[in-house]
N, C-alpha and C positions, 0 to 999 in steps of 0.2 A: 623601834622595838616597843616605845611603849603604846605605839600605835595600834600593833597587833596584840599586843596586850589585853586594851579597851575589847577590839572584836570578837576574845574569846568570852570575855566577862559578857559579852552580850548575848551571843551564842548561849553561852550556858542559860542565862536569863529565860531566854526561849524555849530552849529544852523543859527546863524547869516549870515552866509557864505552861508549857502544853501537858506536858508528861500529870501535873496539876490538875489539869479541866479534865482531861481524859480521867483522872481517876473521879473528880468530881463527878463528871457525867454516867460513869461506870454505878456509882451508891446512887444516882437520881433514875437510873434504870432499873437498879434491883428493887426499890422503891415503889417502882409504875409496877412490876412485876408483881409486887407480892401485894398492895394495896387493893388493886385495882382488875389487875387481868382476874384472875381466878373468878373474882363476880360480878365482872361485865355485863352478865346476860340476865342476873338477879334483881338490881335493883327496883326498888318500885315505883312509883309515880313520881314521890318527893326526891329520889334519888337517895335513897338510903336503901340497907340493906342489914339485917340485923341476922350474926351466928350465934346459934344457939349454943351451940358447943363451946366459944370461947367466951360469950357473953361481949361479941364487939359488936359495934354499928362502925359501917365502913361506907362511906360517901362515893357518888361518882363522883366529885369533884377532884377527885384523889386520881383521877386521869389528866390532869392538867401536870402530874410532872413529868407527863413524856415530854413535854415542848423545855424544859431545862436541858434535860438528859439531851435532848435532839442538837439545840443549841450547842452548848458547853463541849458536845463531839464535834461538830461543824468547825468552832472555835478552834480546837484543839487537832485538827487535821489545817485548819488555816495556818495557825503555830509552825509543826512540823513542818510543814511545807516551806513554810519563809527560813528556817532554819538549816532544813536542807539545800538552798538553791543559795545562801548563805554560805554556807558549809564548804559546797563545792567549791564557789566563788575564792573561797579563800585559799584551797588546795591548787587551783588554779593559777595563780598570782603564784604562790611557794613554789612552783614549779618551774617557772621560767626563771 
């Protein structure tokens, strides 16, 4: 009993873990989205790019958080995965 106990506490751990990155990676995409896409094609030599309208200077550099966002999703599909194949594992065992 307290056996299977431990494995749900783990399970959830996992869920929690992934469902986590997922949302993390979710704000590090909206991120690349609004920072970056829109004036991709703007910047100038230095990699800067200045709106006159809000009065910001916006970086290419500001492209490098697609590689968290990319990351932190990869992460969080590895996660779900191990929890699903987990998951069943255990439904399987209850079964017999």
């Amino acid at each position: 009993m307290k056996y299977r106990y431990k494995q749900r506490i783990a399970q959830l751990l996992l869920l929690f873990a992934s469902l986590f990155s997922l949302a993390t990676s979710v704000i590090f995409f909206f991120l690349f989205f609004r920072m970056y896409w829109p004036y991709r094609a703007l910047f100038d030599t230095e990699g800067r790019y200045f709106d006159i309208e809000t009065l910001v200077v916006y970086q290419e550099v500001s492209g490098i958080l697609l590689l968290p966002a990319l990351g932190l999703m990869i992460f969080a599909m590895i996660l779900l995965s191990v929890w699903y194949t987990r998951r069943n594992q255990n439904r399987s065992i209850e079964d017999r």
